[in-house]
C-alpha positions as CSV (number, residue, x, y, z in Angstrom):
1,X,-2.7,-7.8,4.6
2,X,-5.4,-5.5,2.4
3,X,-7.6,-3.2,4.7
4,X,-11.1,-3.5,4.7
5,X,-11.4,-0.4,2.5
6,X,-8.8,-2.1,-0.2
7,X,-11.3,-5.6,0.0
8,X,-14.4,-3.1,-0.6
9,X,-12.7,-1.4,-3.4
10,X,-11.4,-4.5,-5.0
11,X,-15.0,-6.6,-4.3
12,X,-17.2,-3.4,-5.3
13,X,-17.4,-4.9,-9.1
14,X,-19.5,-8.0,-7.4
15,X,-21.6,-5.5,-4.8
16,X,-25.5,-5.5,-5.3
17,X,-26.6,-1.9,-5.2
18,X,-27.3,-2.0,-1.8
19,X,-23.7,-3.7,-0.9
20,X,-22.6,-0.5,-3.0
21,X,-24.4,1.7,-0.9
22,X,-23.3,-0.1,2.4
23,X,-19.5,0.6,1.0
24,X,-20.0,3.9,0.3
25,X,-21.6,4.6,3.4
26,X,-18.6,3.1,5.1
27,X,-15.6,4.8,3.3
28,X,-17.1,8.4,3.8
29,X,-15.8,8.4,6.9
30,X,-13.6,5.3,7.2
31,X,-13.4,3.9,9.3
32,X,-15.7,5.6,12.5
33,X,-18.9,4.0,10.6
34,X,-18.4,0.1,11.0
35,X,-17.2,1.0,15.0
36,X,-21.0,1.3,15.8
37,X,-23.9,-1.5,16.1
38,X,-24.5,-3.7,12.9
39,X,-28.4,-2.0,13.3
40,X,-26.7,1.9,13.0
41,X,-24.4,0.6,10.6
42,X,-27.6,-0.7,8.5
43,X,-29.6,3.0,9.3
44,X,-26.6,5.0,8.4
45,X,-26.5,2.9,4.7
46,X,-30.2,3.1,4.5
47,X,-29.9,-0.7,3.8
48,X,-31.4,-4.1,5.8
49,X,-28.9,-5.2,8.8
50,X,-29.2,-8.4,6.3
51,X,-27.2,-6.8,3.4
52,X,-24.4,-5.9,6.3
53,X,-24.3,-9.6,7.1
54,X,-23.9,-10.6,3.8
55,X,-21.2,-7.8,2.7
56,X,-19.1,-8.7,5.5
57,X,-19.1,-12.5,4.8
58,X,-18.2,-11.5,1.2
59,X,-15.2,-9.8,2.7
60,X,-13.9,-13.1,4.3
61,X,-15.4,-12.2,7.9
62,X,-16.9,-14.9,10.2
63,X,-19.3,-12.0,11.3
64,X,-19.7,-8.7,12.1
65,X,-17.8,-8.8,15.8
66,X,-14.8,-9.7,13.2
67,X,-15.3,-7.1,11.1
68,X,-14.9,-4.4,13.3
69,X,-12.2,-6.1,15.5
70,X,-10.5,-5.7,12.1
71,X,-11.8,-2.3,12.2
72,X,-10.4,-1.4,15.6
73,X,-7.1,-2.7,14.4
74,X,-6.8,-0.3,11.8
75,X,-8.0,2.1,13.9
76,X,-5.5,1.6,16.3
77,X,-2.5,1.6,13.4
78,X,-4.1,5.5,12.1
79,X,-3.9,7.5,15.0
80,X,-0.8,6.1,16.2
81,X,1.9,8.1,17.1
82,X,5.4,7.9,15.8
83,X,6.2,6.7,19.6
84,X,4.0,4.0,19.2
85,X,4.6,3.2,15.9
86,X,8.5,2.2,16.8
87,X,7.5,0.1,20.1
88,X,5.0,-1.5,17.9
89,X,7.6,-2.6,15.5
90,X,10.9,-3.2,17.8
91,X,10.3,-6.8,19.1
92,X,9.5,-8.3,15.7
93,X,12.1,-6.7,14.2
94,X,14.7,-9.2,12.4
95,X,18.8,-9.2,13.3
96,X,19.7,-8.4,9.5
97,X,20.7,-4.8,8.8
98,X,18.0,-1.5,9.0
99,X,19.0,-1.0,5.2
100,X,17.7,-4.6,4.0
101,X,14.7,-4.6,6.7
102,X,13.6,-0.9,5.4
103,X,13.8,-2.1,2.2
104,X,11.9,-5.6,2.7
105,X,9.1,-3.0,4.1
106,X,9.0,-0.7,1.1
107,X,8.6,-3.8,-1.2
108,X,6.2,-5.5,0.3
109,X,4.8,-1.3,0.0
110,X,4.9,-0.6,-3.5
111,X,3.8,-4.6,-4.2
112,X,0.1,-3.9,-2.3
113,X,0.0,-0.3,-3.4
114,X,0.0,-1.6,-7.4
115,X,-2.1,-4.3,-6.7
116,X,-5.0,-2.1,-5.4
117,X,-4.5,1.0,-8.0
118,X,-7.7,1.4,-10.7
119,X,-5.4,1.9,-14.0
120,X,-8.5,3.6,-15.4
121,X,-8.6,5.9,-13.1
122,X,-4.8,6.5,-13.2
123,X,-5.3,7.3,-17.1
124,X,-8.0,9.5,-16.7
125,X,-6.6,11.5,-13.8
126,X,-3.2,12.2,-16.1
127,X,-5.2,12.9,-19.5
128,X,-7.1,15.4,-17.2
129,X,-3.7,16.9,-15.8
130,X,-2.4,17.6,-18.9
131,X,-5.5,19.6,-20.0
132,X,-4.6,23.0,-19.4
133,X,-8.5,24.0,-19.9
134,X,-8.3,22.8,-15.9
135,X,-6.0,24.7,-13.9
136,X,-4.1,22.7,-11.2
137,X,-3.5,23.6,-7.4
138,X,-1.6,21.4,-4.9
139,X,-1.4,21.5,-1.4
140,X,-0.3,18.7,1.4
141,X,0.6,18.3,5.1
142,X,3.7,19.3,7.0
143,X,5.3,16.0,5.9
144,X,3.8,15.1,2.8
145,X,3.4,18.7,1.8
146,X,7.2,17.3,0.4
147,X,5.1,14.8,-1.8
148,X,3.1,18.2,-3.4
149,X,5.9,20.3,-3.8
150,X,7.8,17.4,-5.6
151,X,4.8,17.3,-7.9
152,X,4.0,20.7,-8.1
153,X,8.0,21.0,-9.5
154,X,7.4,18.5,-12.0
155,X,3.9,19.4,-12.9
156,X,4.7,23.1,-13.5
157,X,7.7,22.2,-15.8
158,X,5.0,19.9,-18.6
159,X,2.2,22.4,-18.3
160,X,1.1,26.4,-17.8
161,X,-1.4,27.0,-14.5
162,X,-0.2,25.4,-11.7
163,X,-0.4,26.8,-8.4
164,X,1.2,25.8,-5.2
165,X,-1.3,26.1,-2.0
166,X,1.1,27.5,1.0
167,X,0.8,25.9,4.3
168,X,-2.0,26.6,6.8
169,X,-0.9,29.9,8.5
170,X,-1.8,31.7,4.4
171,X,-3.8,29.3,2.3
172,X,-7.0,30.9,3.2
173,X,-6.0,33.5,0.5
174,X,-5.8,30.6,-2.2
175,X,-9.2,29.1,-1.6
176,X,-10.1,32.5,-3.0
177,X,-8.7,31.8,-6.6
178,X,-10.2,28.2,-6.7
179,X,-12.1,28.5,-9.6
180,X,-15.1,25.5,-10.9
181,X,-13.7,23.4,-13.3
182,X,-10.4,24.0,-11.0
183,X,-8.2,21.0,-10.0
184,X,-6.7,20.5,-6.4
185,X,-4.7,17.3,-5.0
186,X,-4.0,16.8,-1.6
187,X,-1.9,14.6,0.2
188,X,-3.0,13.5,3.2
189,X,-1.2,10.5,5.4
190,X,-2.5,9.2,9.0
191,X,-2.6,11.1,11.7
192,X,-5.0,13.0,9.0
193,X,-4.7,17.0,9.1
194,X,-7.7,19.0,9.9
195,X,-6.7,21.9,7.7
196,X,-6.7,19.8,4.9
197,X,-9.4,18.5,5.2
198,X,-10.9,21.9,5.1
199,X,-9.3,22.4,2.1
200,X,-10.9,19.9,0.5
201,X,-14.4,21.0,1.8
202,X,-14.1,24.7,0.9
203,X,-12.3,23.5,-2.3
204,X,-15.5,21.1,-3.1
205,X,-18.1,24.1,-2.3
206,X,-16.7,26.0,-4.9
207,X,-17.1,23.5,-7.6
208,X,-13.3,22.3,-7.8
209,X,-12.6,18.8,-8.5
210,X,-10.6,16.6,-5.7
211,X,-7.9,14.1,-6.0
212,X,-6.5,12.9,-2.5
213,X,-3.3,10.6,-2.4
214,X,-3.6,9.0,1.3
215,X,-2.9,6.0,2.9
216,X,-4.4,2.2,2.8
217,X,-6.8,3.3,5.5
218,X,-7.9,6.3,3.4
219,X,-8.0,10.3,4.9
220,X,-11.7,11.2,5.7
221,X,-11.4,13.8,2.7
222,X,-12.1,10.7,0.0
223,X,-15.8,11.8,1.1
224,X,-15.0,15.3,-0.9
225,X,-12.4,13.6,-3.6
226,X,-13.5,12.5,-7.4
227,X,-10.4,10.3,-7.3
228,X,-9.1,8.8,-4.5
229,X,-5.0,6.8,-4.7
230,X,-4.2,4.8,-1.7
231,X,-0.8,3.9,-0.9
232,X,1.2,1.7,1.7
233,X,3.2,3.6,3.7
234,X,4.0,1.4,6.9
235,X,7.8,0.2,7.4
236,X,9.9,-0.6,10.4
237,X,10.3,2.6,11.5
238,X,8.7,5.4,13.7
239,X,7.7,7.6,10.5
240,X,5.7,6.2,7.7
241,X,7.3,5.9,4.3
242,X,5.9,7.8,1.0
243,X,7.9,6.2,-1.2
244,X,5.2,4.1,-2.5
245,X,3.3,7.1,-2.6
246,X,5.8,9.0,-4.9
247,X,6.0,6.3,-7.1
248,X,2.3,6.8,-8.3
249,X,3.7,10.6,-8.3
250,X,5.8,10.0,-10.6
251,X,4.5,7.7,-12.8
252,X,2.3,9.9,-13.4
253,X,4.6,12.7,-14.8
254,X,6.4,10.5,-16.6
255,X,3.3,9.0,-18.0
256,X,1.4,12.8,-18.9
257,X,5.4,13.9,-20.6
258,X,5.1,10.9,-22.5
259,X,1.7,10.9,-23.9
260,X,2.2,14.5,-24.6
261,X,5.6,14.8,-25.7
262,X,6.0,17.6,-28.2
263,X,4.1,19.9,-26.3
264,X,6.5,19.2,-23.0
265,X,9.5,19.9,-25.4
266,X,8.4,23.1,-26.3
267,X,8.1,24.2,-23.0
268,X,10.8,22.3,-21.3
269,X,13.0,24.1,-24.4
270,X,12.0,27.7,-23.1
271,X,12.0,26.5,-19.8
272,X,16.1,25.7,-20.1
273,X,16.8,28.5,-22.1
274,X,15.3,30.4,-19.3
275,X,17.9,28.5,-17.1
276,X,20.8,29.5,-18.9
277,X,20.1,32.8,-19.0
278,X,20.2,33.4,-15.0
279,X,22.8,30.8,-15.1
280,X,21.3,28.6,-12.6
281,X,22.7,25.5,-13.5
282,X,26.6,25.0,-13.3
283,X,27.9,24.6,-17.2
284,X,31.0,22.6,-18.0
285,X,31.3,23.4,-21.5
């Protein structure tokens, strides 16, 4: 079932200006802003408690005691705890095998996460990742900091000036060599980081340009982030699942190597002959 932020995302074509406004003003902080009164919902937008009416209707909602029930919901589902999360999914659980059900959930995963991605903005984000004008830093959380170093690994291979962000206890060092014109993703899942979002705030100050690959219900830093890639990452277990998340990951790569071919050979060329001479790879001939 789409969160509210995926309907306002996929409605915001059909938005008046003020709707637009009343959506923005709800995913800054998504979703704290629709848990308050319709009337400090309409004062935070700056629109008529009307146009809130009106938007929520849009969205399929009765009224606005539905809409933030919904909102609650969702709530609820972010700041879960892995505890929580594996009660929560026990009794409804099916007899077949974990494999099949697991797999069921990552489906039904990547199937909502490619119905909600903007393709335009997927293009745009890659052509600008494979501008090396724009250097590249990537930094993530202490689970899907494994999401950023995957990408950092395969970024760094295609192009010259990517930097890895270290974890918390030593990134304040890096924020120093964030540059304007600079480039930093983030990945950030529910229970959202703090230090992260930080990041993203310091990073933002100084002029650098943020991408943030979260989660349907969106990590507060999409407030600070150009681009903004949601992913499903809720399966029958007591950890969420990036998988849908690393498919857009590496799509992505495969997509910025493919558009830009010859250059990627050159360097991938070096990069193996590199290899060979420190004899990192096992040779069988």
């Amino acid at each position: 079932m789409p969160t509210i932020a995926e309907k306002l995302k996929a409605r915001e074509p059909e938005l008046t200006r003020a709707e637009r406004q009343l959506a923005a003003a709800i995913l800054d902080n998504y979703p704290i802003p629709g848990l308050g009164s319709i009337t400090e919902l309409a004062e935070l937008a700056e629109v008529s408690t009307p146009t809130v009416a009106r938007m929520v209707q849009k969205l399929g909602f009765s009224g606005y005691p539905e809409f933030q029930h919904a909102l609650r919901e969702e709530l609820r589902e972010i700041i879960s705890n892995p505890v929580e999360k594996r009660a929560e999914h026990a009794p409804a659980l099916p007899e077949s095998h974990m494999l099949n059900r697991y797999a069921v959930g990552v489906y039904d995963n990547i199937r909502a996460t490619l119905e909600n991605v903007n393709l335009e903005e997927f293009d745009t984000l890659c052509a600008l990742l494979a501008d090396t004008d724009h250097r590249v830093h990537i930094a993530g959380g202490r689970l899907s900091g494994t999401l950023a170093q995957s990408f950092y690994l395969h970024l760094q291979m295609i192009r010259r000036d990517v930097f890895m962000i270290p974890p918390r206890a030593s990134w304040t060092h890096s924020v120093l060599d964030l540059l304007p014109g600079d480039t930093l993703i983030l990945f950030d899942i529910r229970r959202y980081e703090n230090a992260t979002l930080l990041l993203a705030e310091m990073a933002h100050e100084r002029g650098v340009k943020v991408v943030l690959f979260t989660d349907q219900w969106r990590s507060p830093i999409q407030k600070e982030a150009t681009y903004t890639f949601a992913a499903r990452i809720a399966v029958p277990s007591a950890w969420d699942s990036g998988l849908a998340l690393l498919l857009l990951v590496e799509s992505m790569i495969a997509k910025i190597q493919e558009d830009h071919w010859e250059t990627v050979k050159a360097r991938t060329d070096e990069l193996e002959a590199a290899f060979d001479r420190t004899r990192l790879f096992r040779k069988f001939t």
